[in-house]
C-alpha positions in Angstrom: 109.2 149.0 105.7 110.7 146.2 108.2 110.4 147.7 111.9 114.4 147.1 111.5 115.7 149.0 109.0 117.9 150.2 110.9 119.4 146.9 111.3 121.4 147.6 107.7 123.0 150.6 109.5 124.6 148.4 111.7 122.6 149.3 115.1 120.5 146.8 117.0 117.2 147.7 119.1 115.1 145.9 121.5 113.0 144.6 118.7 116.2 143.4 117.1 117.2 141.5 120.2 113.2 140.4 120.9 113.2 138.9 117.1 116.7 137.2 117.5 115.2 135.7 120.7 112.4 134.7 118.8 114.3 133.1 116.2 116.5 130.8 118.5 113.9 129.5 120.4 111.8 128.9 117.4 114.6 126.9 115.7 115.4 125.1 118.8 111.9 123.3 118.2 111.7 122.9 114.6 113.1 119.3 114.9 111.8 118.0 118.2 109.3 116.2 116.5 111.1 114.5 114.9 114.2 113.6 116.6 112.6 112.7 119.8 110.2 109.5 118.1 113.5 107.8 116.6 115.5 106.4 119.8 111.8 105.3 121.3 110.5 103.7 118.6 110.5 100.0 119.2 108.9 101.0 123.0 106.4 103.0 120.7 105.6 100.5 118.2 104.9 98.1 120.9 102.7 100.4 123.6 101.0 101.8 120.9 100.6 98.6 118.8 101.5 99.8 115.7 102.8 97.9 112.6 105.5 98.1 110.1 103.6 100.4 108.0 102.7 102.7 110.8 106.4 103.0 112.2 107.2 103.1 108.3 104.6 105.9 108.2 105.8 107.8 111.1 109.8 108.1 109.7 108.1 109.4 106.6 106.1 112.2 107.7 108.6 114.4 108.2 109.2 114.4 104.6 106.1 114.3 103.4 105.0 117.4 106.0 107.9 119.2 105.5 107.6 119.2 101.2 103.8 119.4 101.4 103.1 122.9 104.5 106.0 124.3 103.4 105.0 124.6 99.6 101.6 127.1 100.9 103.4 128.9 103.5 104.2 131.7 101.8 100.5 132.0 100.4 99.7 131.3 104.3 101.7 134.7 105.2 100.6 136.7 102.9 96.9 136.2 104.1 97.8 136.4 108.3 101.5 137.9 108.4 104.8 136.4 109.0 104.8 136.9 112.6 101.1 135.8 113.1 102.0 132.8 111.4 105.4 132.1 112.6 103.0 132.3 116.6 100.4 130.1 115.1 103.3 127.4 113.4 104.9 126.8 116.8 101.3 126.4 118.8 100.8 124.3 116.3 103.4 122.0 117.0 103.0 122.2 120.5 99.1 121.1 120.5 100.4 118.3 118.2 103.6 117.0 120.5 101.0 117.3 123.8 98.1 114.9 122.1 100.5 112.4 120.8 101.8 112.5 124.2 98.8 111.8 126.3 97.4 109.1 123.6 97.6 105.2 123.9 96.4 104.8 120.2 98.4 104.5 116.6 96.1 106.7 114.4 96.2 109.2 116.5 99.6 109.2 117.5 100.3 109.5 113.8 97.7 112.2 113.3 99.1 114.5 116.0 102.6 113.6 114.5 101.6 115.3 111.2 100.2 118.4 113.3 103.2 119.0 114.8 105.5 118.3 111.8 102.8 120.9 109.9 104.3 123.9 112.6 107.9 123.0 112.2 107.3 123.0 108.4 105.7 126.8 108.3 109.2 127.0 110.0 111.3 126.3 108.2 110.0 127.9 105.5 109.1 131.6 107.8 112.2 131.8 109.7 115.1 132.7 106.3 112.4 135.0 105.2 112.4 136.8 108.6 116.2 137.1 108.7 116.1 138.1 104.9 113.7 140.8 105.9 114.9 142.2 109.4 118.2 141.5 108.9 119.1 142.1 105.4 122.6 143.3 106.1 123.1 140.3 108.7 122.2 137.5 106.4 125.6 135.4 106.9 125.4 136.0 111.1 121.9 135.6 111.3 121.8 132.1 109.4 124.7 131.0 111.6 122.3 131.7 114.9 119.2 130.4 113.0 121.3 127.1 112.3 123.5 126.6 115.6 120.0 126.6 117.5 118.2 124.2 115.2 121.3 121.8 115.3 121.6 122.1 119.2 117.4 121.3 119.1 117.9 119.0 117.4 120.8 117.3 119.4 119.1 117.8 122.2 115.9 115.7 121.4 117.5 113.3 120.6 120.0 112.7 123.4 117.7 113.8 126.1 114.8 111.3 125.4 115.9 108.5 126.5 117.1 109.4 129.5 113.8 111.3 130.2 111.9 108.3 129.7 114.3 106.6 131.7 113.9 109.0 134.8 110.1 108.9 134.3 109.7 105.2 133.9 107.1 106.7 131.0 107.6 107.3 127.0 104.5 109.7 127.8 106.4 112.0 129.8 109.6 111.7 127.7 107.8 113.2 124.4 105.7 115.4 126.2 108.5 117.6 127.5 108.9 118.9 124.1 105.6 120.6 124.1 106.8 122.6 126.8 109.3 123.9 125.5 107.5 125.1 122.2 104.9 126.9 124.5 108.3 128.5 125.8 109.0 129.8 122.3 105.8 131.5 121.9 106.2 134.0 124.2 108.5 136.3 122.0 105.9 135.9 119.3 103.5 137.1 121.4 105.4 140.2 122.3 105.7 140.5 118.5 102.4 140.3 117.0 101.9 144.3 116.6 104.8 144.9 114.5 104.4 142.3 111.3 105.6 144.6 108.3 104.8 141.7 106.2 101.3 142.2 107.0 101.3 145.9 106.7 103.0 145.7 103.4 100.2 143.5 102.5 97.4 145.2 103.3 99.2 148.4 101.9 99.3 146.8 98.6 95.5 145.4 98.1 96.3 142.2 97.7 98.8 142.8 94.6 101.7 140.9 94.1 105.1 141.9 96.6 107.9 144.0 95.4 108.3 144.8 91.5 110.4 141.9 89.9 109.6 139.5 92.7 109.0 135.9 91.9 105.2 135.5 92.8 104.9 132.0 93.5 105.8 128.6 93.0 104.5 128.2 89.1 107.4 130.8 87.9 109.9 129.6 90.2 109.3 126.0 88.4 110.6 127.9 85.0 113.6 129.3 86.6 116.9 127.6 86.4 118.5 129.0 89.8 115.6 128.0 91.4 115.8 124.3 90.3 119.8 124.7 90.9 119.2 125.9 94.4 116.4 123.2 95.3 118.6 120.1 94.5 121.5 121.5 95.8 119.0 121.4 99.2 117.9 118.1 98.0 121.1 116.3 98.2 122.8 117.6 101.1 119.2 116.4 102.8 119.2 113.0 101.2 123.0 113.0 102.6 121.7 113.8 105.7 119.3 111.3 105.6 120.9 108.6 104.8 123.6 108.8 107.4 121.5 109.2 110.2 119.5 106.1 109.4 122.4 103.7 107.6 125.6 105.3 109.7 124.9 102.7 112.6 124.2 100.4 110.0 127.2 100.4 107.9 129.6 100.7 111.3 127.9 97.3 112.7 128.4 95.5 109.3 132.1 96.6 109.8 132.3 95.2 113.3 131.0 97.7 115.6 128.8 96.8 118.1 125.6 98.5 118.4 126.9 100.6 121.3 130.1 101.8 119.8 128.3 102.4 116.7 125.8 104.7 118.1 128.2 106.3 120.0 129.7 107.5 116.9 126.0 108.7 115.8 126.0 110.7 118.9 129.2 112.4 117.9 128.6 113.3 114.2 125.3 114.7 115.4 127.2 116.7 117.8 129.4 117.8 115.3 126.5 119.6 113.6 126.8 122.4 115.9 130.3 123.6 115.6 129.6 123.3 112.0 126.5 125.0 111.3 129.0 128.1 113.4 131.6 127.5 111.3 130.0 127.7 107.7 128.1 130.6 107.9 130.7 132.7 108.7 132.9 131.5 106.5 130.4 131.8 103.6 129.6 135.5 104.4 132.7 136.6 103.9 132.7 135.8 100.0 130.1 137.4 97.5 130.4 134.2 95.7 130.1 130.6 97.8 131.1 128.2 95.0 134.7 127.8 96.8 132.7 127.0 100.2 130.5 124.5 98.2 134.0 123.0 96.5 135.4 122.3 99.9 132.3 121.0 101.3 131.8 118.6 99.0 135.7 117.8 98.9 135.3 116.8 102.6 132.2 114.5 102.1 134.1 112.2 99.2 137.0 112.1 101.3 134.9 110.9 104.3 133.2 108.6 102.1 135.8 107.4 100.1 137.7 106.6 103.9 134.8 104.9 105.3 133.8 102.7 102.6 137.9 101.8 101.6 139.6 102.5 105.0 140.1 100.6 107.7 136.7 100.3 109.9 138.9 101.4 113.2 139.8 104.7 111.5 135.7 105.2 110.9 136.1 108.2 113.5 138.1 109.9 111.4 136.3 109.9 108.2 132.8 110.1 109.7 134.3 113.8 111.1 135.4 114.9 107.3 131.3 114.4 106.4 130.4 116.2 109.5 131.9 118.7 108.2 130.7 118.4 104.9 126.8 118.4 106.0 127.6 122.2 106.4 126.0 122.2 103.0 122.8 122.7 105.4 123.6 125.8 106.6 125.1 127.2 103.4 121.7 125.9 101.5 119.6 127.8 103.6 122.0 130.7 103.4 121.5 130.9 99.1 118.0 131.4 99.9 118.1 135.1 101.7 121.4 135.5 99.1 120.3 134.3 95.8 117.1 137.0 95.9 116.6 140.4 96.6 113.7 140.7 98.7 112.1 139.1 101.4 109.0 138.2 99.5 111.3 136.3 97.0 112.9 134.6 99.8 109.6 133.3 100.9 108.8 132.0 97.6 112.2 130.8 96.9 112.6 129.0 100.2 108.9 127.1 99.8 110.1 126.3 96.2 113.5 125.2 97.4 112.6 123.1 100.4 109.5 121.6 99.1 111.1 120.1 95.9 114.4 119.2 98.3 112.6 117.5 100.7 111.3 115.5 98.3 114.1 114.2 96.4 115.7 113.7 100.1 113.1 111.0 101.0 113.9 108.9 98.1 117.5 108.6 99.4 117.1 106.3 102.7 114.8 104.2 100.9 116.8 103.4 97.8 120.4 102.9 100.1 117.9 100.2 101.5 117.1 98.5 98.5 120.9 98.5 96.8 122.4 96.8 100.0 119.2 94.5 99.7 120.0 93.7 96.2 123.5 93.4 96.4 124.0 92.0 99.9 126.9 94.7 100.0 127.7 98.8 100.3 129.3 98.9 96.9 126.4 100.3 95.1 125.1 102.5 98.1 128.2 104.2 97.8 128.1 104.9 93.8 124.6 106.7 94.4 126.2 108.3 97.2 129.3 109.4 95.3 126.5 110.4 92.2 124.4 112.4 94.5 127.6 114.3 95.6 128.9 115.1 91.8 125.0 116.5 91.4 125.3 118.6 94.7 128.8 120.1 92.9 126.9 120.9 89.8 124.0 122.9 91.1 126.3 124.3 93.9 128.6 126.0 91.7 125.8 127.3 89.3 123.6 128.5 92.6 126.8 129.7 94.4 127.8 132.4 92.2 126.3 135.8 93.1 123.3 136.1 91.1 119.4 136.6 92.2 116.6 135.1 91.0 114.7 138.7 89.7 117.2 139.3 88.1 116.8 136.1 86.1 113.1 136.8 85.4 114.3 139.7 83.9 116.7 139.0 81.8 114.3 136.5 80.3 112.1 139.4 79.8 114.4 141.3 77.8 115.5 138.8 75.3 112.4 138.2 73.9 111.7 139.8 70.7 109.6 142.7 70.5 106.3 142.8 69.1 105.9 144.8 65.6 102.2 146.0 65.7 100.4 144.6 62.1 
């Protein structure tokens, strides 16, 4: 039994407020990584001496990491506990940010970049498992805290490098900061490590499977149609994501911005990621069924897009806010993972399954953006895979957005089949 059962009565504990501490300041460095290499990467590439395929390497990994760690995770805390794990993901990370911080060489820089993206992919997959478990009645609030605090991480990694480096005179300094502050985020974990319910449950059980019903892995979430629903639904909001994070500066310089007005705007839609990853969350957990938060969200991102490829470039502002707000299909995809299953087991298996295969499919979209407006010389054809990938996010939203769970499924495929007549 959670050490916050309670919690579904509606009363809150130090351990409540120890674990939502935990949670914060874990998010807040689940992105750091990440984030903080992109606005130093030509100063990078050139003390480090690394190629094109190195830099092309390093804007990868996070994919790669993030589809391959999280996919064994929840074997992982099965075998050392959620919150033994969770403390071991985020010194992880740390060890990695502070080698690739002291080091003056490119395989090693790239080596201790896959460390650290290894922690903040335990991460992600760990942290909607711990709010499914300790706050099963909070789901909707806790997402919305879980979310705000990754967005705000990741704003702030990327906003504050510069300037650190900057100050410091030293790209050294500038991505080593970051390890600090994951050493911060261990400290609740710390305090933690006695009361892991996953890995009394386990140990209670003898190594059997988790709760009656539950999926138990990967292989039988691969057969289930919510599943699949519910990972490209993550899939495409992260190839979104994606895409205008790396092209957004991109198209608004083809359309006349300068560099510096363009990534101005960056810095603002990335901004906009906080008030947003608030906003969703609450909205969503107010319905039992989400498909009318996944219609709106997806209305907003082929307005936005339809105004920024048609419209005037001088009203980009504008249409660049609509898929701000759309991109709270983040927050509302990691929501279906604690709502679309019954237990926290099954959220650990369905959040690995989910994020693995969504990550994935996210990578490709970048890359293939790339090679259209390559191909075409123009944004014409970008824009149709954009405006496909949205009409597929619509499709598996409103199948995974109804209230259903995925135990449920595995039973009802257990009941329709026939019966056996002995001979």
């Amino acid at each position: 039994m959670s050490v916050l059962t309670h919690e579904s009565r509606g009363r809150t504990g130090p351990l409540a407020w120890l674990l939502v501490l935990g949670i914060v300041l874990a998010a807040l460095n689940l992105r750091t990584a990440v984030t903080s290499v992109g606005p130093l990467l030509d100063q990078l590439a050139q003390g480090l001496g690394m190629t094109s395929v190195g830099t092309g390497l390093l804007t990868t990994l996070p994919v790669l990491a993030f589809a391959t760690v999280g996919a064994i995770t929840p074997t992982l805390s099965r075998r050392i506990g959620e919150h033994r794990l969770l403390l071991l993901a985020l010194v992880t990370l740390g060890a990695g940010l502070l080698v690739r911080a002291l080091v003056d060489s490119a395989p090693v820089f790239l080596l201790s970049s896959a460390v650290a993206l290894s922690g903040g992919a335990v991460g992600n997959v760990l942290i909607p498992t711990l709010i499914k478990r300790h706050f099963p009645a909070r789901t909707g609030i806790m997402t919305t805290v879980y979310t705000t605090a990754l967005a705000a991480g990741t704003m702030l990694a990327a906003a504050a490098t510069v300037p650190i480096e900057r100050a410091s005179g030293d790209w050294h300094i500038a991505l080593g900061v970051w390890a600090a502050l994951a050493a911060v985020a261990t400290l609740p974990w710390l305090a933690l490590l006695r009361s892991d319910p996953a890995r009394r449950r386990t140990a209670a059980q003898g190594g059997e499977s988790g709760t009656a019903g539950a999926p138990a892995g990967l292989r039988r979430l691969a057969r289930s149609r919510l599943a699949w629903t519910i990972a490209v639904y993550f899939g495409t909001q992260s190839m979104i994501a994606y895409i205008m994070f790396g092209w957004l500066p991109t198209i608004l310089t083809d359309g006349g911005y300068s560099t510096g007005e363009a990534g101005f705007v960056l810095g603002v839609f990335t901004a906009l990621n906080i008030p947003v990853s608030i906003l969703v969350p609450v909205v969503a957990s107010r319905f039992r069924d989400q498909r009318p938060v996944v219609v709106g969200l997806v209305a907003a991102y082929t307005a936005g897009f339809l105004g920024l490829w048609l419209a005037p470039v001088s009203t980009a502002m504008v249409w660049v806010v609509l898929i701000a707000l759309g991109m709270g299909s983040f927050p509302l995809a990691l929501m279906m993972l604690g709502l679309r299953t019954r237990t926290a087991e099954a959220t650990a298996a369905l959040s690995a399954f989910g994020q693995s295969a969504g990550y994935l499919m996210a990578g490709a979209g970048p890359l293939a953006v790339g090679l259209l407006r390559e191909l075409t010389g123009g944004w014409s054809l970008p824009y149709a895979m954009i405006f496909i990938v949205l009409a597929a996010q619509l499709v598996t939203g409103l199948y995974a957005g109804r209230q259903r769970f995925i135990e449920d499924e595995r039973r009802e495929r257990v009941d329709a089949e026939p019966a056996t007549i002995p001979a």
